[in-house]
N, C-alpha and C positions, 0 to 999 in steps of 0.2 A: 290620529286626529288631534288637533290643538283643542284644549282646553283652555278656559277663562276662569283666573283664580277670582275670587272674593272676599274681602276682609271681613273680617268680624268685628265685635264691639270688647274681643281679647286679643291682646298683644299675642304673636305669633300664632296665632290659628287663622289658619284661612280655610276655602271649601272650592269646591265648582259643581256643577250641576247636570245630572242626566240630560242627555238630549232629550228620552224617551220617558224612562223609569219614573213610574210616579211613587212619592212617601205620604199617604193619606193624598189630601187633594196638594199639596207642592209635589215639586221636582225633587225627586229623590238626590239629597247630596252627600260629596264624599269630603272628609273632613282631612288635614295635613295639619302639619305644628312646624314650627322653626323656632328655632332656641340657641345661646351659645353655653357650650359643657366642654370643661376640659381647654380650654383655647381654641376649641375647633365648632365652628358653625355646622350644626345638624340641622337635616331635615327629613322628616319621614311621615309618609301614609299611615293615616291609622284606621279608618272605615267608614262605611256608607250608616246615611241615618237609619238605615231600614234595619240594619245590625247593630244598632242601639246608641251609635255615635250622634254628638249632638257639640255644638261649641263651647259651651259650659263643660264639659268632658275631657273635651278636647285640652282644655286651658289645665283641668285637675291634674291630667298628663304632663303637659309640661311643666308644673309646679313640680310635680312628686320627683322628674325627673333633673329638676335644674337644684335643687335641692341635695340630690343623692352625690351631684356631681361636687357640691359645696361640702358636705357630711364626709363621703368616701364611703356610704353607707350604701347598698343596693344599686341597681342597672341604672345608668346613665344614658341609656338606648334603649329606643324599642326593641331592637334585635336582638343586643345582651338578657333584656326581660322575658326577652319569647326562649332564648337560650336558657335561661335560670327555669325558667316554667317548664320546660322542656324537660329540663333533666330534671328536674323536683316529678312530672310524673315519671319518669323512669325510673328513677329511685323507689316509688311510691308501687309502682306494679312490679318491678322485682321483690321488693318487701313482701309484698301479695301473696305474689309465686314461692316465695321463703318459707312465707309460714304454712301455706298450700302440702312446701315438699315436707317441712316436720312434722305436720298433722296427720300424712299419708299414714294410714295402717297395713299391717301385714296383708294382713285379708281386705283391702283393697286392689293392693298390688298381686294379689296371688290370684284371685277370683276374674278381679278386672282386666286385668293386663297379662301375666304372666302364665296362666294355665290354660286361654284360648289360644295362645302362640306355640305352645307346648301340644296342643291337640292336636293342631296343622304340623306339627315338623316332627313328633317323635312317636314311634310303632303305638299300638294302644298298647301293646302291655304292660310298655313303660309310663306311658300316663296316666295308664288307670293306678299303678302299684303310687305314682306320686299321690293324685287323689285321694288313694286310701292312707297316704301319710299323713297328709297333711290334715284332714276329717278326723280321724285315730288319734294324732299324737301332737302335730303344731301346733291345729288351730286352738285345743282348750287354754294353750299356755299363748301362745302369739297374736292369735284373730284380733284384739282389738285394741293392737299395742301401735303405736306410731313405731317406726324403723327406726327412728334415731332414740328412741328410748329401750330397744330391746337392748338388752346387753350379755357377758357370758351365763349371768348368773340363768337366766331362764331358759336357756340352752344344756345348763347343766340339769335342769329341773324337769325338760326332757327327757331326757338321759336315763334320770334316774326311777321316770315313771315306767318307762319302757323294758329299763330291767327290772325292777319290781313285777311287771306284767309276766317275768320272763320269758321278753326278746332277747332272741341272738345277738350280739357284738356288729356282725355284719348287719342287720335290722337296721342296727342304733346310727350306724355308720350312713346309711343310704336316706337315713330320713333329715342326716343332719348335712346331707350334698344337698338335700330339697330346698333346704333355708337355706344354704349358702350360693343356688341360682339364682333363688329369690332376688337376693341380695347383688346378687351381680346385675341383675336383668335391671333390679333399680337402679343401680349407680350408671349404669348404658344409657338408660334413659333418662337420665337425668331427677331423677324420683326419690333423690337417697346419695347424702354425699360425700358419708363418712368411711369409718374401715371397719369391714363387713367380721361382726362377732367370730363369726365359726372360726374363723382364722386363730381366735385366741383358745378353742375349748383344745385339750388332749382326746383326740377319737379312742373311742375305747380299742382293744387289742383285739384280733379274732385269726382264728385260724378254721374259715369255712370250706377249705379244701376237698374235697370228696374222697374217702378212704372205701368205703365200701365200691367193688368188681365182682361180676357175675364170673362165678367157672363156666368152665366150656358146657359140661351137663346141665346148668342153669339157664343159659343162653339157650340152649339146642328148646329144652322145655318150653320156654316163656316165646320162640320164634310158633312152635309148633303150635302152640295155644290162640296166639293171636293170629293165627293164619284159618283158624278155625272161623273166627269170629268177625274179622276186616281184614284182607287179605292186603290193603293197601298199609293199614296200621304196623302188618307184619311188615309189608316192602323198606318202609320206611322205618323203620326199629333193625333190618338186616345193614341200612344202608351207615346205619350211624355204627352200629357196632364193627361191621368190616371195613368203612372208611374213618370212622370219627368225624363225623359231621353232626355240626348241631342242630338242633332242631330249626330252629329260626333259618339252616343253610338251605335242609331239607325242604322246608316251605319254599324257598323262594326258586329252588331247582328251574332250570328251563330246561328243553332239551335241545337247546342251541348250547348249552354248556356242557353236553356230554359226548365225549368222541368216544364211541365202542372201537373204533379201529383202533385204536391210543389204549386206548382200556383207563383214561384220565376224565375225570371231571375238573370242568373250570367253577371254581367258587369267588363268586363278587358282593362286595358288600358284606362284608363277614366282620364278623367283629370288632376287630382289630384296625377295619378299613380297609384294610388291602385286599387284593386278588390271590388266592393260592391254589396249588393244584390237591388232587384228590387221588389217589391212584383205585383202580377199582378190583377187589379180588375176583376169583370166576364167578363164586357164588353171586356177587352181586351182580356182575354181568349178565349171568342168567335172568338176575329177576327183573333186571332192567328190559333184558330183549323180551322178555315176558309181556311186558308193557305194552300199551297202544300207543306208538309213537309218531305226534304231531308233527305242529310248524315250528319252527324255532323258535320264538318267543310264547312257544307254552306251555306252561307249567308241568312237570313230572310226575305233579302229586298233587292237584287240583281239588280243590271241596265241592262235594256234591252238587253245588249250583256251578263249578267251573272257577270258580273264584281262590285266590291264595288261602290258605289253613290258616288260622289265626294262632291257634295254641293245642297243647299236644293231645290226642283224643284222650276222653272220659274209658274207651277201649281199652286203652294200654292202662291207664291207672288200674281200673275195675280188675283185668287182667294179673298183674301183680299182687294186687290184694288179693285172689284167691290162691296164690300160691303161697302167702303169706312170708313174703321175704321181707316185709316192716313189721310183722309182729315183734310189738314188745318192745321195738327199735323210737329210742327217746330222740339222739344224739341225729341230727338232720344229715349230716357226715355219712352216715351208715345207712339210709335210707336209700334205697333202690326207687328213682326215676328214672325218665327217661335219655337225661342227662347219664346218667349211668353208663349208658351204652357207650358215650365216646369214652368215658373214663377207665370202662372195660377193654375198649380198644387198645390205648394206650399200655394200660397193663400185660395184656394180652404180647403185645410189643417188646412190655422190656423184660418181662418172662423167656421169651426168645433168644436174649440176648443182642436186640439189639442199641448201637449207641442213643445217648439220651440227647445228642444235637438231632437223629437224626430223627426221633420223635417227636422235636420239638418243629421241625419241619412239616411232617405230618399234620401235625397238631393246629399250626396256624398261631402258635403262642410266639408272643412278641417275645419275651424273655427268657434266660435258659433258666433260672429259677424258675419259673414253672413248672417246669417238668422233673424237676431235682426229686418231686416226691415218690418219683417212680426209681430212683435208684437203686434203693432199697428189695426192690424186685428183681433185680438182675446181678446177682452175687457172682454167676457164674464169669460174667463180664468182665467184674473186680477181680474175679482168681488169674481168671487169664491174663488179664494186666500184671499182678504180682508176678506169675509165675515168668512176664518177659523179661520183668523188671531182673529178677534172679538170674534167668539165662543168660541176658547182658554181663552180670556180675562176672558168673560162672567163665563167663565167655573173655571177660576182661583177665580174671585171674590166670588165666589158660594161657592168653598173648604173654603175659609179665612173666610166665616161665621158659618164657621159649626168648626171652632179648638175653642175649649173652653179654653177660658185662666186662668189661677190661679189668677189672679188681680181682675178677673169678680165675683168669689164666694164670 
């Protein structure tokens, strides 16, 4: 629709008027400027009186702006002005969010963000053990530090309280992965934008390996004990020992993973990530077909409401301590858990004489170090290797007197 301009009593402002819109008792009107800047004739809208424009305004406008175009100093243009304003508040709420991200504390980030994510995506026992590090050992040195001010030194100060407490080296190691997701989960999100401390400490050295293995007359004891007292505690204590399954495998068992014809179990979600198989000896065959056996998506080894085992029973600890196989016992190495059983397994293994690839198969362990510390158990293995090594010699010497040489006729 055509509008009807109107002059003012200011060079370059003009206005027109709502058909409708009323401003107090007049006609609501919209105000324009024309000016020349730069060599180039401009014109532009600038707003209705009801949004504060007025011809006196209007004219301030184009002063300021015929001016800037004379100076070289500031917008020349409404547009350029809205553009400069524009980005002066972006500048201005980034600034904001800057200082937002360097004020951010630990225990913000940990509390707020980082440990309800943690709740939802990893086992409890691994969230509760962060919890207890972070309550125990972070938060008296971290809780109320910004992230960009934490640096090695209070990492080391960690450290050094923990071994004073005397924790393990592995302890110190796991509480300082804690602060180092922290610190990743910030920088993902945006919350933290520097290079994450832990990266500069030296983790302490540990060798938390498990050295202590039940003998056979150990094992027979401690099956027969617990069968007395949970007969399910025992199933699952035969299953880790004859298969080397972990406890976490044993929980989560279905009996769609177990083929008795095969005499194998299939294990998923295992530590490692991957799927491996299980072989079953009779004994555990037995205690398996012992078993009430479901639908295939249900569990082997169910908790008394039906539901997955969380952690290993109070049975098997209680159990062990009356046979007293940690008395006296400092060194966490030597302490007989239920963890023990696969470690017995394994030894069990290379006691036999068999190869350490093919325990490490067994085993589920990603790497052949791992299993290296069972070498040591199977000497007989070593002899046998020397003695081929010899036979080859022996065998070699034996050809080289049988080649007839041309020098010897």
């Amino acid at each position: 629709m055509a509008v009807t301009w109107n002059k003012t009593n200011f060079p370059g402002v003009r206005y027109y008027e709502h058909a409708t819109r009323k401003h107090g008792v007049q006609k609501d009107k919209y105000f324009a400027i024309r000016f020349q800047a730069c060599g180039k004739r401009r014109e532009e809208g600038l707003g209705w009186a009801s949004e504060g424009w007025s011809a006196a305004k209007a004219a301030q406008t184009v002063a300021e702006l015929k001016k800037a175009a004379t100076t070289g100093e500031g917008a020349t243009s409404l547009a350029e002005k809205r553009q400069k304003a524009e980005e002066k508040r972006q500048a201005e709420a980034e600034a904001h969010a800057q200082a937002e991200r360097d004020n951010v504390t630990f225990e913000h980030v940990f509390l707020d963000s980082y440990f309800p994510i943690a709740k939802k995506n990893k086992a409890q026992r691994s969230w509760q053990k962060e919890d207890q590090c972070y309550r125990l050992w972070i938060a008296p040195v971290l809780a109320d530090k910004p992230l960009k001010d934490i640096a090695p030194i209070h990492l080391e100060r960690i450290k050094k309280n923990m071994a004073e407490a005397g924790r393990a080296a592995r302890s110190i190691t796991y509480t300082l992965a804690v602060v180092r997701q922290v610190f990743n989960f910030a920088r993902d999100h945006d919350l933290f934008a520097g290079q994450n401390p832990v990266t500069k400490i030296k983790k302490p050295s540990s060798d938390n390996r498990r050295v202590r293995f039940l003998s056979h007359e150990e094992a027979d004891r401690l099956l027969a004990a617990l069968a007395e007292k949970s007969p399910q505690v025992r199933d699952m204590a035969l299953l880790s020992l004859h298969c080397g399954l972990r406890a976490g495998e044993i929980f989560s068992l279905t009996w769609g993973d177990v083929d008795m014809e095969r005499g194998v179990l299939t294990l998923r979600d295992t530590k490692s990530g991957k799927t491996r198989a299980a072989i079953l000896t009779d004994a555990a065959k037995a205690m398996l077909a012992d078993r009430e056996r479901r639908g295939p998506a249900d569990l082997v080894f169910p908790s008394e409401t039906g539901e997955k085992v969380g952690q290993v029973s109070q049975t098997f600890i209680k159990t062990v301590n009356a046979f007293g196989f940690n008395d006296g016992v400092t060194d966490a190495r030597q302490k007989v858990v239920f963890h023990s059983l696969r470690h017995t397994f394994a030894s069990w293994l290379a006691e036999a004489g068999t190869d350490l690839y093919t325990i490490q198969q067994l085993m589920g362990h990603q790497s052949f170090a791992m299993v290296q510390r069972y070498a040591h158990l199977s000497p007989d293995t070593l002899r046998r290797a020397v003695k081929g090594l010899e036979a080859g010699m022996d065998a070699a010497k034996a050809r080289d007197k049988k080649v007839v040489r041309l020098g010897d006729q």
